[in-house]
LOFI-124813 format. One line per 8 residues: number of its first residue (from 0); their letters; for each residue x, y, z of N, C-alpha, C. Coordinates in Angstrom, 3 decimals, decimal comma, padded with zeros to 6 digits. Atoms other than C-alpha are relative to their C-alpha. Last residue first. Example, Ala and Ser with C-alpha at 12.3 -4.5 7.8 and 13.67 -1.06 7.14 Angstrom:
BEGIN
1	sa	-000,820:-001,190:-000,060:013,670:-001,060:007,140:-000,770:001,090:000,730 | 000,890:-001,190:000,000:012,300:-004,500:007,800:000,900:001,200:000,000
***
This chain:
BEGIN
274	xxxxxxxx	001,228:001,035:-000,109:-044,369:017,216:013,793:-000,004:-000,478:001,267 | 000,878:-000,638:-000,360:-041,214:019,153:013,952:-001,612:-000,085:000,187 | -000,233:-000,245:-001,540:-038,916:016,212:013,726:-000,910:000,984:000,753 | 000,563:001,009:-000,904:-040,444:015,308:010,500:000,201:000,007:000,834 | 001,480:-000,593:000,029:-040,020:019,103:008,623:-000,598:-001,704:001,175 | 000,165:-000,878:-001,129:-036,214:018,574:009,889:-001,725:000,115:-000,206 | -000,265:000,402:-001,101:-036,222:015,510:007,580:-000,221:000,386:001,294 | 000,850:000,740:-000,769:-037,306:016,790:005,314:-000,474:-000,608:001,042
266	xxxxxxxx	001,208:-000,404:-000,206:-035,258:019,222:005,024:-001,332:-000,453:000,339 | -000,498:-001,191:-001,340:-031,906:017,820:005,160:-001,359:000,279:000,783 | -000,155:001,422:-001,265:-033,086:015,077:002,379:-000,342:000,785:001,560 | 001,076:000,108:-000,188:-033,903:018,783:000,096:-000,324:-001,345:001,728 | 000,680:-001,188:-000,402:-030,672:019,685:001,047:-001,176:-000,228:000,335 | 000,053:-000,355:-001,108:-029,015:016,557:-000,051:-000,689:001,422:000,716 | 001,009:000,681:-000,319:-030,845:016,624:-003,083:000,392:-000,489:001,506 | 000,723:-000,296:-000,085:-029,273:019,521:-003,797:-001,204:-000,951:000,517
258	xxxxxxxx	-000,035:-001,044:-001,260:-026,301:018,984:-003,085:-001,290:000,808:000,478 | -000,163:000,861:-001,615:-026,147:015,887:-005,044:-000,261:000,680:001,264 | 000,963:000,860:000,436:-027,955:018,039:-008,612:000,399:-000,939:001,698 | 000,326:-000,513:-000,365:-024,531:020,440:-008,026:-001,503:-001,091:000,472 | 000,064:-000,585:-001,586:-022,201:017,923:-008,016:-001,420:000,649:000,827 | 000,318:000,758:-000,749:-024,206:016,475:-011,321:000,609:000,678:001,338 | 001,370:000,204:-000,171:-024,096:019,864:-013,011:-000,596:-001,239:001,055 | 000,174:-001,011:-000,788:-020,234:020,272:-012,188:-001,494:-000,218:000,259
250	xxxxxxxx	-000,480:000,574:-001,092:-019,631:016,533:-013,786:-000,250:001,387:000,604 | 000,969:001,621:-000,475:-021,658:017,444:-016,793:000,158:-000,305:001,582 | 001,723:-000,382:-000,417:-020,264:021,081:-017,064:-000,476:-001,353:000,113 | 001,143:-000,853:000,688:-016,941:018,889:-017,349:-000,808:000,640:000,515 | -000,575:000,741:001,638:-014,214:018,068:-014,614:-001,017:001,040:-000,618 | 000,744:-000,807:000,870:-013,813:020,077:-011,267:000,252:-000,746:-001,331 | -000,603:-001,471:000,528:-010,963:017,908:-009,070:-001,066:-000,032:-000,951 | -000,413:-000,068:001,600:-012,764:014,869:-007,268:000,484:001,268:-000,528
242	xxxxxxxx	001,439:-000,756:001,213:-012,930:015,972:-003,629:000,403:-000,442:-001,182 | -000,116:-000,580:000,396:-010,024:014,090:-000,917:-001,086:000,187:-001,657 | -000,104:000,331:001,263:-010,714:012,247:001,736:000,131:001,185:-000,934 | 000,590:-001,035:000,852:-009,194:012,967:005,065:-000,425:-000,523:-001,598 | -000,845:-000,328:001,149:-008,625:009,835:007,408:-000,778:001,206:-001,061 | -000,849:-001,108:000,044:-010,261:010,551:010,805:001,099:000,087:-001,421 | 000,617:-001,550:-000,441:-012,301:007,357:010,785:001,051:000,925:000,318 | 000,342:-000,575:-001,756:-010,495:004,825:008,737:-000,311:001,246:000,497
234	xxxxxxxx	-000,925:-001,353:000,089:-011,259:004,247:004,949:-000,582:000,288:001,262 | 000,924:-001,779:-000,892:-012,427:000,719:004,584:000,786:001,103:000,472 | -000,617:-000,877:000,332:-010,433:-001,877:002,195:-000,557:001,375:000,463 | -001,449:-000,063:-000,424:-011,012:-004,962:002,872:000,552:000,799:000,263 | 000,106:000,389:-001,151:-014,982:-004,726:003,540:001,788:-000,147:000,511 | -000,938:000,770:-000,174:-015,345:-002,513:000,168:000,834:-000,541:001,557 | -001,829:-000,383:-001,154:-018,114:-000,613:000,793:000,606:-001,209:-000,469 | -000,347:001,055:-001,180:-021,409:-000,214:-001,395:001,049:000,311:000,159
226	xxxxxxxx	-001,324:-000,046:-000,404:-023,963:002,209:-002,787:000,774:-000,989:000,595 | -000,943:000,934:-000,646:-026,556:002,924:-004,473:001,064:000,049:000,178 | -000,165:-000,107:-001,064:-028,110:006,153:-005,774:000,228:-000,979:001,340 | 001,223:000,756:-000,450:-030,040:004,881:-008,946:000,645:000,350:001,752 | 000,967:000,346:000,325:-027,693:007,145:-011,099:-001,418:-000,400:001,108 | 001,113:-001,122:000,295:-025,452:008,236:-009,352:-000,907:000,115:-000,448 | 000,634:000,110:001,510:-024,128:004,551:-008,663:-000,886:001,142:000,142 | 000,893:-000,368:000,573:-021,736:004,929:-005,666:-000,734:000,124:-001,031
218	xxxxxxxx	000,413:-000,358:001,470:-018,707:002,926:-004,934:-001,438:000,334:-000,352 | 001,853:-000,113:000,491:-017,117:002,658:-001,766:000,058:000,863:-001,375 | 000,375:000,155:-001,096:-013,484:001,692:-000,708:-001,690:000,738:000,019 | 001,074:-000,561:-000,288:-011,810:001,360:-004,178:-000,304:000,028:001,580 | 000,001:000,686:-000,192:-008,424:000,987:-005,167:-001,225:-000,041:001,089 | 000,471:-000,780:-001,277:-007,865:003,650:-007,388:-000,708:-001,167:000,423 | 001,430:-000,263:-000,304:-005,846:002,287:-009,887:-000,088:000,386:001,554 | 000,209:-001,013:-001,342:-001,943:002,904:-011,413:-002,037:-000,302:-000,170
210	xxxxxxxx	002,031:-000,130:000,109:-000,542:000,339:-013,689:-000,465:000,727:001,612 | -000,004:-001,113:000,822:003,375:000,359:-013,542:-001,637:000,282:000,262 | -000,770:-000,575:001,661:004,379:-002,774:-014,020:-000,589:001,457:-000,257 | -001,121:000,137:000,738:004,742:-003,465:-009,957:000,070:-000,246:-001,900 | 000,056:001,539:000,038:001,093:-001,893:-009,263:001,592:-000,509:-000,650 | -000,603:000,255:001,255:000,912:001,427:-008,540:000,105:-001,569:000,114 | -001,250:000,723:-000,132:-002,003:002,678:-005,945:000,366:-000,535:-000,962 | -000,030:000,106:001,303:-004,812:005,322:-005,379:001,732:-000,785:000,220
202	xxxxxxxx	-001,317:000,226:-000,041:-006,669:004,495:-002,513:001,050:-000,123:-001,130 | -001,119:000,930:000,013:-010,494:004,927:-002,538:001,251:000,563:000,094 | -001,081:-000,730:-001,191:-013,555:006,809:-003,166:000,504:-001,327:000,539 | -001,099:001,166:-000,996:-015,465:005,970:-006,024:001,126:000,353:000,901 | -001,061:-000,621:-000,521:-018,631:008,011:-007,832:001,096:-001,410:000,635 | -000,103:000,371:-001,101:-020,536:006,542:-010,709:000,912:000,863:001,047 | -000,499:-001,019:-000,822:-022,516:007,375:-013,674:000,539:-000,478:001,591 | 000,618:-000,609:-001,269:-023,708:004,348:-015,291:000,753:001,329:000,193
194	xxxxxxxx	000,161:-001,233:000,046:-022,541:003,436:-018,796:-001,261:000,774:000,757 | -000,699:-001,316:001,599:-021,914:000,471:-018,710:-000,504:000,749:-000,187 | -000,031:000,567:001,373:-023,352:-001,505:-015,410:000,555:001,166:-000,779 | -000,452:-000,430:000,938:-023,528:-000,955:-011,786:000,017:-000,628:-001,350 | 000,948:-001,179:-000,212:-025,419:-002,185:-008,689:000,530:001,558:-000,882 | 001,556:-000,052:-000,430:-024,827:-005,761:-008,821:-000,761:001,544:-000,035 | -000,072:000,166:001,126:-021,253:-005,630:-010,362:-001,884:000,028:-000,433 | 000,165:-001,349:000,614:-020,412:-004,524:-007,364:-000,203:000,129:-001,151
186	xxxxxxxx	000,276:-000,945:-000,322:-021,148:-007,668:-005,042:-000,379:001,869:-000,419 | 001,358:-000,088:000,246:-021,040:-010,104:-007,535:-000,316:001,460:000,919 | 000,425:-000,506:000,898:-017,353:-009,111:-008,089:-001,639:000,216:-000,362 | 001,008:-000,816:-000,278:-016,236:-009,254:-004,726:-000,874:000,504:-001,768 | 001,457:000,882:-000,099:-014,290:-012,293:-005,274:-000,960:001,017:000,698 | 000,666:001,150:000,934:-012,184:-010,623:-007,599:-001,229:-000,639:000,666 | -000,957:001,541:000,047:-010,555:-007,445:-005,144:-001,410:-001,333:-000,933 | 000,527:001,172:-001,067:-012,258:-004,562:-006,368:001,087:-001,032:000,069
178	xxxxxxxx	-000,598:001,624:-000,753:-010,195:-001,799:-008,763:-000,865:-000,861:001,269 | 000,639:-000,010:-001,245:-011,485:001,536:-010,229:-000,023:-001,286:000,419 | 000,026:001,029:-000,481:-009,102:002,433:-013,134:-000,575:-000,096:001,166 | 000,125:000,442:-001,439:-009,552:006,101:-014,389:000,125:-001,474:000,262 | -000,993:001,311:000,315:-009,010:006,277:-018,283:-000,058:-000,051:001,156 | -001,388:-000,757:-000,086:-011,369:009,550:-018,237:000,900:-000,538:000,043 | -000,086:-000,843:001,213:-014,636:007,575:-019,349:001,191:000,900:-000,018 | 000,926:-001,367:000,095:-014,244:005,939:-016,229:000,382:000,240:-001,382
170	xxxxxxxx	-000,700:-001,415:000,074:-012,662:001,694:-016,071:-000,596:001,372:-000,765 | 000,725:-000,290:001,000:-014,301:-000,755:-014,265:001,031:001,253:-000,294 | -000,068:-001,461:-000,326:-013,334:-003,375:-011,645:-000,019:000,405:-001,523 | -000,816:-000,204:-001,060:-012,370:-007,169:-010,881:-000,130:001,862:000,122 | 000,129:-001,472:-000,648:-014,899:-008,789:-012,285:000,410:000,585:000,629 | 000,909:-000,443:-000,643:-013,826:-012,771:-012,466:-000,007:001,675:-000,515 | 001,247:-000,881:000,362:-011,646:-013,603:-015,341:-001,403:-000,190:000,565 | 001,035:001,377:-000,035:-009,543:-016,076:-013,831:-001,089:000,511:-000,267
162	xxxxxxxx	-000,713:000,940:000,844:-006,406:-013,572:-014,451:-000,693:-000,942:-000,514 | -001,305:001,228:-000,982:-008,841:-010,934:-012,871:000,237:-000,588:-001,292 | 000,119:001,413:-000,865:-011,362:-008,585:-015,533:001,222:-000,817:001,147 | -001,254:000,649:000,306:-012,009:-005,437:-016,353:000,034:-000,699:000,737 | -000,262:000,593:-000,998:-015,187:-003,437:-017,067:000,736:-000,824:000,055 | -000,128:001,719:000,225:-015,828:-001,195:-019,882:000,037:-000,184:001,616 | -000,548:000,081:001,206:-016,451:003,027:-020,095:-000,414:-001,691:-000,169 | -000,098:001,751:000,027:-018,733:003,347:-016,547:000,014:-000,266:-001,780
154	xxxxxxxx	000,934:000,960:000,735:-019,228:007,024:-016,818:000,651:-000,957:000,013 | -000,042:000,103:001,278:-017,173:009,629:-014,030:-001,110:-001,065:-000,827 | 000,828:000,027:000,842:-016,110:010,514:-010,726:-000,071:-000,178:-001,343 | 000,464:-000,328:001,455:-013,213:009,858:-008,775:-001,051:-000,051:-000,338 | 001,662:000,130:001,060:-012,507:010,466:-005,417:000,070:000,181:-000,887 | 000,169:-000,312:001,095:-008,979:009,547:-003,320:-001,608:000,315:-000,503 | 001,383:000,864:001,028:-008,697:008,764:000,245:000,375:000,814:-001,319 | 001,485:-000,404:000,693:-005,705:010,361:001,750:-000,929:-000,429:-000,795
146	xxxxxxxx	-000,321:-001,552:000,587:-002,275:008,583:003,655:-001,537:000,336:-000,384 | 000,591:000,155:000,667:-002,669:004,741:004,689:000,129:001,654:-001,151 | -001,449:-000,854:000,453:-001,183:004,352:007,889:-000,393:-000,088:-001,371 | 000,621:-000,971:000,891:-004,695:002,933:009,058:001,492:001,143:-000,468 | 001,231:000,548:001,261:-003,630:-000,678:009,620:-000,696:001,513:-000,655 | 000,069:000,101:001,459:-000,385:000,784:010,756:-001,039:-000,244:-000,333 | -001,038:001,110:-000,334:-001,336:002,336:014,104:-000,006:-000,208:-001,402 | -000,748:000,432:-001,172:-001,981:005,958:015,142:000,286:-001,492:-000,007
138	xxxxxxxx	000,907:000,700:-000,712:-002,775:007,217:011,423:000,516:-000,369:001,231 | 001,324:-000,798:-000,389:-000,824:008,904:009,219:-000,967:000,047:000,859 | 000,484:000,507:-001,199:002,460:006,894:008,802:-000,877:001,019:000,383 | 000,549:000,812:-000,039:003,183:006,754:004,871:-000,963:-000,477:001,417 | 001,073:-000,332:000,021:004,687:010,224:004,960:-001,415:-001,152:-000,200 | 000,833:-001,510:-001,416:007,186:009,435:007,158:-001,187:-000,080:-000,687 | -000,398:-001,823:-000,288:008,740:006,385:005,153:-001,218:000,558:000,138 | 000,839:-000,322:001,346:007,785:002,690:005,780:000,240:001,459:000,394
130	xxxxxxxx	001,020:-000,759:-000,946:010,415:000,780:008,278:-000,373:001,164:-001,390 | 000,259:-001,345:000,959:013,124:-001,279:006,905:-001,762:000,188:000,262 | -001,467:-000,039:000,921:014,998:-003,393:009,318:-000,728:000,575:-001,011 | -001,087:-001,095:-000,435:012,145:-002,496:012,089:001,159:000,066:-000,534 | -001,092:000,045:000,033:009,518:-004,673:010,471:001,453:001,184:000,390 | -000,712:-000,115:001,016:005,828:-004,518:011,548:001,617:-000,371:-000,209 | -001,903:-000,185:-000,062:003,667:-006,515:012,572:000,480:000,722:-000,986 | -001,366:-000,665:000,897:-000,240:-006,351:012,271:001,203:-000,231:000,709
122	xxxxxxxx	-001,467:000,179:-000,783:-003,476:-007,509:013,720:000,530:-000,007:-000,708 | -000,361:-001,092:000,016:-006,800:-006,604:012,185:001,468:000,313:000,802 | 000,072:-000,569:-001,201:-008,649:-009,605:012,749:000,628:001,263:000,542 | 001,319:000,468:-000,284:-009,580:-010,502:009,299:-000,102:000,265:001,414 | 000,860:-000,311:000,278:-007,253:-008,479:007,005:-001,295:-000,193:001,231 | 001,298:001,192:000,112:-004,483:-009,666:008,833:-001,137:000,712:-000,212 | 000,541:000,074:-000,314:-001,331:-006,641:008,065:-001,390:-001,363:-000,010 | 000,519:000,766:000,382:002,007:-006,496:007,554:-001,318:000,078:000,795
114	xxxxxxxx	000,984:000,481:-001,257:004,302:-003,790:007,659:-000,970:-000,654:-000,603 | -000,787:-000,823:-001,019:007,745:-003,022:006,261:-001,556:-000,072:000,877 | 000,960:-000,591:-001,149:007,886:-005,953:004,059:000,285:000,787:000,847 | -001,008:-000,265:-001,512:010,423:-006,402:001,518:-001,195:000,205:000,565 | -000,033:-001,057:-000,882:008,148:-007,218:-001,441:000,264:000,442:001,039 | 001,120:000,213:-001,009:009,675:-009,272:-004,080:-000,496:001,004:000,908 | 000,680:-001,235:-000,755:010,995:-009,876:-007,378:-001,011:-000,392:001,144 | 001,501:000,285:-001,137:013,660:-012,566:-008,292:-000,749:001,102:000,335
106	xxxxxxxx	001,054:-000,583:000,291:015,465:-011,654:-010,917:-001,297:-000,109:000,346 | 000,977:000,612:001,174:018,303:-013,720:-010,164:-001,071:000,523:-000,407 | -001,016:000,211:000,829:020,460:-010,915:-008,216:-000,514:-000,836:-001,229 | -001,443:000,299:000,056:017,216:-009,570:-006,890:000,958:-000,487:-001,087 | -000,430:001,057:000,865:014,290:-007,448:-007,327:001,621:-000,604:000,528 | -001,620:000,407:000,323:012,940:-005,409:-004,719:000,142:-001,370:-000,893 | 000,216:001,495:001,129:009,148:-004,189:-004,508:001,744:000,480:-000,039 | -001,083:-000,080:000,999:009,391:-001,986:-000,978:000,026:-001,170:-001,159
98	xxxxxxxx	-001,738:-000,123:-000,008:006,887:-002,147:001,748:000,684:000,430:-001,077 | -000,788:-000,995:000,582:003,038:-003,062:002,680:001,664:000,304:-000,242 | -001,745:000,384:-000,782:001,572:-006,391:003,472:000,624:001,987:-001,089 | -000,096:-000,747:000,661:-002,261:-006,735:003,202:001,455:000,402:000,382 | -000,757:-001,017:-000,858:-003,942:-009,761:004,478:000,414:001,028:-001,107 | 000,164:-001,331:000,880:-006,733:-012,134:003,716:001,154:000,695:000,501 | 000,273:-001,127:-000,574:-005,669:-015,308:005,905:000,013:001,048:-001,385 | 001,521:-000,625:-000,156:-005,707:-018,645:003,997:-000,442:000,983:000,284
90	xxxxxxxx	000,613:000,739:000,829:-002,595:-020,241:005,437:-001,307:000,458:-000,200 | -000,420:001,454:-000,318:-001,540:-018,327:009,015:-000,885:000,021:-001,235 | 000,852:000,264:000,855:-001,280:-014,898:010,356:000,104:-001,460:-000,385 | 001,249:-000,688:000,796:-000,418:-013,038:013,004:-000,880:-000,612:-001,128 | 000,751:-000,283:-001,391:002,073:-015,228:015,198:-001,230:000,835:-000,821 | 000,828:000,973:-000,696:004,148:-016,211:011,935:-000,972:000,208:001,134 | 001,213:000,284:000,908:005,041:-012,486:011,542:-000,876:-001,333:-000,220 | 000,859:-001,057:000,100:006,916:-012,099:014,964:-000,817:-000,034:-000,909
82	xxxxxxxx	001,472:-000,022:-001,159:007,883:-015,360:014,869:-000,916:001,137:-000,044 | 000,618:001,313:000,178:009,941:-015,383:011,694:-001,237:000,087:000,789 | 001,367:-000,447:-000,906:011,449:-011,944:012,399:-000,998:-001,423:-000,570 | -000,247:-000,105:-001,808:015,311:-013,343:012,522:-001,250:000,566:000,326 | -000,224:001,125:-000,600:014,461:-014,662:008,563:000,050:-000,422:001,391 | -001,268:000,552:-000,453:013,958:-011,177:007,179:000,024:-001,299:000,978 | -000,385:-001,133:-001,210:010,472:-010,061:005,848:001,546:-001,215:000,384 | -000,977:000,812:-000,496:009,346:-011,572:002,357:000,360:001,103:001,235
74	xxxxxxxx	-000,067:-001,527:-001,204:005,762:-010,581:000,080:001,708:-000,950:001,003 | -000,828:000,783:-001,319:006,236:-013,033:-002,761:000,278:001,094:000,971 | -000,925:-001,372:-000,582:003,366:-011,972:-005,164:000,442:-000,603:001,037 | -001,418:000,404:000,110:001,788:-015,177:-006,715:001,104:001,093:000,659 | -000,491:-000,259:000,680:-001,657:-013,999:-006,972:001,322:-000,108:-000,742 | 000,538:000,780:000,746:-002,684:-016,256:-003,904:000,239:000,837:-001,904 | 001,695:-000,116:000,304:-000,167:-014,998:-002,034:-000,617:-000,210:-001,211 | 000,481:-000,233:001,655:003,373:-016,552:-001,579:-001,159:000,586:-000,476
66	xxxxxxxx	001,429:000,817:000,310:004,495:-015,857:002,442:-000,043:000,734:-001,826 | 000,632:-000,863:000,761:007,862:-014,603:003,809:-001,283:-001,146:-000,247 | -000,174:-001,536:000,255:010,703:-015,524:005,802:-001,296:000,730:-001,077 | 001,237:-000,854:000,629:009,645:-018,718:007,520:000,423:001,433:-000,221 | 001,457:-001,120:-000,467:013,126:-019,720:008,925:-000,696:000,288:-000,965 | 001,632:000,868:-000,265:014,458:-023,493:007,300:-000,389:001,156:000,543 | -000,130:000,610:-001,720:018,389:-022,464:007,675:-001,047:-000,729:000,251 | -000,989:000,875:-000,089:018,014:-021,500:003,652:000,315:-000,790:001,277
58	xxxxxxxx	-001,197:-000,270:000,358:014,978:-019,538:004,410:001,364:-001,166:-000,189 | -001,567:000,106:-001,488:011,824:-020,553:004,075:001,249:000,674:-000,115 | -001,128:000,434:000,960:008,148:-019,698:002,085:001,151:000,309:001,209 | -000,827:-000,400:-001,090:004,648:-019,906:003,597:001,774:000,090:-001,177 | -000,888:000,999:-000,195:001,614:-020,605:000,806:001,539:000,573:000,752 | 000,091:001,065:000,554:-001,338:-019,431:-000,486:001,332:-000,679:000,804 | -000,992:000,640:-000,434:-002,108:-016,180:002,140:000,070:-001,401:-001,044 | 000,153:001,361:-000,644:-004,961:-014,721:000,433:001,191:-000,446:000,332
50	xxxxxxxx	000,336:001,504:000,300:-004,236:-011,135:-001,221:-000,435:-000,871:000,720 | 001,004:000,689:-000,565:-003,326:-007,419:-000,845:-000,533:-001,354:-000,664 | 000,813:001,321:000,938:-000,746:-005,655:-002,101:-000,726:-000,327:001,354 | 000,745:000,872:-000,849:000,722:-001,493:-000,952:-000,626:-001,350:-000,893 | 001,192:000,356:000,809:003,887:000,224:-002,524:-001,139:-001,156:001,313 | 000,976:000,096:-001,977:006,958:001,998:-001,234:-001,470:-000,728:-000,965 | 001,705:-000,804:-000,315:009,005:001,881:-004,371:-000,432:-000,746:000,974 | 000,870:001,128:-000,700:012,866:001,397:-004,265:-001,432:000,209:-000,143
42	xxxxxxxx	001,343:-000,538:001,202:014,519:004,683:-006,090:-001,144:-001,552:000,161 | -000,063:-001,239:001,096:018,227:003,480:-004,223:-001,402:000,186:-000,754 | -001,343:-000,769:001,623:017,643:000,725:-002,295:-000,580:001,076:-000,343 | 000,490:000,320:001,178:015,679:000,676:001,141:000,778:000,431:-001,141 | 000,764:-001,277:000,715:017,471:001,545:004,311:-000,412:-000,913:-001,330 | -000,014:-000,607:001,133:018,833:-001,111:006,649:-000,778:000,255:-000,543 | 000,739:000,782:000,965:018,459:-000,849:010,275:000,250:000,623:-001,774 | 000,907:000,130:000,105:021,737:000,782:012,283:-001,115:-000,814:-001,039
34	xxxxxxxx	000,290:-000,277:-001,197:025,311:000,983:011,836:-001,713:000,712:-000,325 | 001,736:-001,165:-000,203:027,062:000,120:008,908:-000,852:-000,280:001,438 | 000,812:000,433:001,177:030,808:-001,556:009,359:-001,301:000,890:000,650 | 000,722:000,482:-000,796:033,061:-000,313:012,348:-000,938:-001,129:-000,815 | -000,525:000,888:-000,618:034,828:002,834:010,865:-000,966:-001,471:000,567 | -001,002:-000,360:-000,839:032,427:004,484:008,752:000,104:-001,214:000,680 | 000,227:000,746:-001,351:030,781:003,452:005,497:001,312:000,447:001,350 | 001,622:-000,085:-000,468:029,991:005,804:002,524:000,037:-000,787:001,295
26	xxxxxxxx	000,713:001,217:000,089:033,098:004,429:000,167:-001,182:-000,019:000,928 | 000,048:000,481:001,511:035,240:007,384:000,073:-001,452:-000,731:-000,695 | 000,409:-001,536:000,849:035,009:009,137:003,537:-000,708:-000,490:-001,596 | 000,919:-000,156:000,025:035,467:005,275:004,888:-001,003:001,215:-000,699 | 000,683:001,003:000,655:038,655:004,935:002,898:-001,701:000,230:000,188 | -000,164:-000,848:001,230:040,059:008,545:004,415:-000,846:-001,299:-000,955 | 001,193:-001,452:000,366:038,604:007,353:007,574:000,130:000,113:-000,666 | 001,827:000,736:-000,308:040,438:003,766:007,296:-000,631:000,903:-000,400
18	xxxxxxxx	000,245:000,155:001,269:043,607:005,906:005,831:-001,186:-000,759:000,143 | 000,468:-001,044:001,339:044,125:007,808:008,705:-000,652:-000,579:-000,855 | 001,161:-000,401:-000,388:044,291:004,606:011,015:-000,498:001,271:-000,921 | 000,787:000,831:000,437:047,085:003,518:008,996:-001,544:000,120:000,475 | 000,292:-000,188:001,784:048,749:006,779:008,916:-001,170:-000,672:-000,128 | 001,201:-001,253:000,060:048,386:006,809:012,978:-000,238:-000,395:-001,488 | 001,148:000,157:-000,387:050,076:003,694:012,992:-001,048:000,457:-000,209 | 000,482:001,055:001,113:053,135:004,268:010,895:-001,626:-000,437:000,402
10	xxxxxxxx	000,342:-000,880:001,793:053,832:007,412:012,547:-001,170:-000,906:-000,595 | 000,769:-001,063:-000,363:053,700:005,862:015,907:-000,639:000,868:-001,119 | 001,393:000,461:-000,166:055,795:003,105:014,808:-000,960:000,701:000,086 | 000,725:000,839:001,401:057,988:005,045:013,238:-000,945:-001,058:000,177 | 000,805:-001,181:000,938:058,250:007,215:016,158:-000,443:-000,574:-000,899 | 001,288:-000,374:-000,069:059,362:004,160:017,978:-000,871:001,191:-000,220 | 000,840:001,175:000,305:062,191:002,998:015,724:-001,712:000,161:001,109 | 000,171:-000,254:001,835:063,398:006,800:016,336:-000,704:-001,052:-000,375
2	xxx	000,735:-001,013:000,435:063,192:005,850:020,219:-000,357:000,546:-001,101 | 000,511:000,200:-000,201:064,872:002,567:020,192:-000,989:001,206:-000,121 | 000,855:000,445:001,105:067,661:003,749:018,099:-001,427:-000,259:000,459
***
């Protein structure tokens, strides 16, 4: 008997090991539980914010997992990287936190962080439990992982305001959105008005309801041929920008009218070196 009673063990074993794989096949997880950093949900958006540090937030144990910014957006990184993002920044810091908007079970929404950046000294962490997809990493470190400038052209329709209705940016005669952060409002508000002609090269980004602007990094007034930079938001050397796409004869006539007065600039210039 001893031998027949140990086939049936043998049998009985294997089966049971069968049926793990045949479970794991089923259900997406092999033997062991999941293996490696976790992936972002299902249709997750990759998205970039920027704010003021207002306020630190904990985890149930007491780790610093995340920070409130001054808009209220709860940027959050996992509880075991505490230090690592504590060490960069601190109460007050400008920063810019890129990642994933996730909602939870209570309807909490927040932004997984996959890299964080200090506006003011340019130091970053990132997160290695969810890490910002391929085509987000362009640059040789995150602060310029950033992907292609944007350009729009167009007429200065209205101008739109923050929650605390500062000046927060203007929107083109083509429904374009051209976004400043608030307390730059004297700054660009100084060398534009309604129904200027302007150019804007920037970062074109969604906002969790949806609202898509171009998030400026200089703004030209064709008109009077000013110009300024956005100091948060500068477009690193070797990033490609990309040409406004061909609008009206208006907007072809002005290209042409820039190229020309670059030319003439060109020229003069060379006529003063030859002197």
């Amino acid at each position: 008997m001893r031998p027949f009673l140990s086939k049936l063990h043998w049998l009985g074993l294997i089966a049971f090991v069968a049926s793990g794989f045949w479970a794991a096949s089923i259900f997406g997880q092999p033997p062991g539980g999941p293996k490696g950093p976790k992936g972002p949900p299902i249709n997750a958006e990759f998205m970039t914010v920027r704010g003021t540090v207002k306020e630190f937030t904990t985890a149930p144990k007491g780790e610093v997992d995340g920070v409130i910014l001054a808009d209220g957006k709860w940027v959050h990184w996992p509880p075991h990287l505490e230090a690592r993002f504590t060490a960069i920044i601190a109460k007050g810091d400008r920063v810019k936190a890129a990642g994933y908007w996730e909602t939870g079970p209570k309807g909490d929404t927040k932004l997984e962080v996959s890299i964080l950046t200090n506006l003011a000294n340019d130091k970053f962490a990132e997160n290695p439990d969810r890490p910002a997809p391929a085509q987000f990493l362009t640059g040789d470190k995150p602060a310029s992982r950033i992907g292609e400038a944007q350009t729009a052209r167009g007429t200065v329709k209205a101008f739109t305001n923050a929650p605390k209705g500062e000046v927060d940016g203007l929107m083109l005669s083509d429904g374009t959105w051209v976004h400043w952060p608030p307390h730059l409002q004297d700054r660009f508000t100084a060398v534009v008005s309604k129904g200027d002609r302007v150019k804007a090269i920037g970062f074109m980004e969604t906002g969790p309801r949806g609202d898509t602007k171009l998030e400026v990094s200089t703004l030209t007034n064709l008109d009077t041929n000013k110009s300024l930079d956005n100091p948060d938001r500068a477009i690193p050397s070797g990033a490609r920008v990309v040409p406004a796409k061909s609008g009206d004869l208006e907007d072809r006539v002005q290209a042409l009218e820039e190229k020309i007065d670059r030319l003439l600039t060109d020229i003069e210039r060379l006529q003063r070196n030859k002197k």
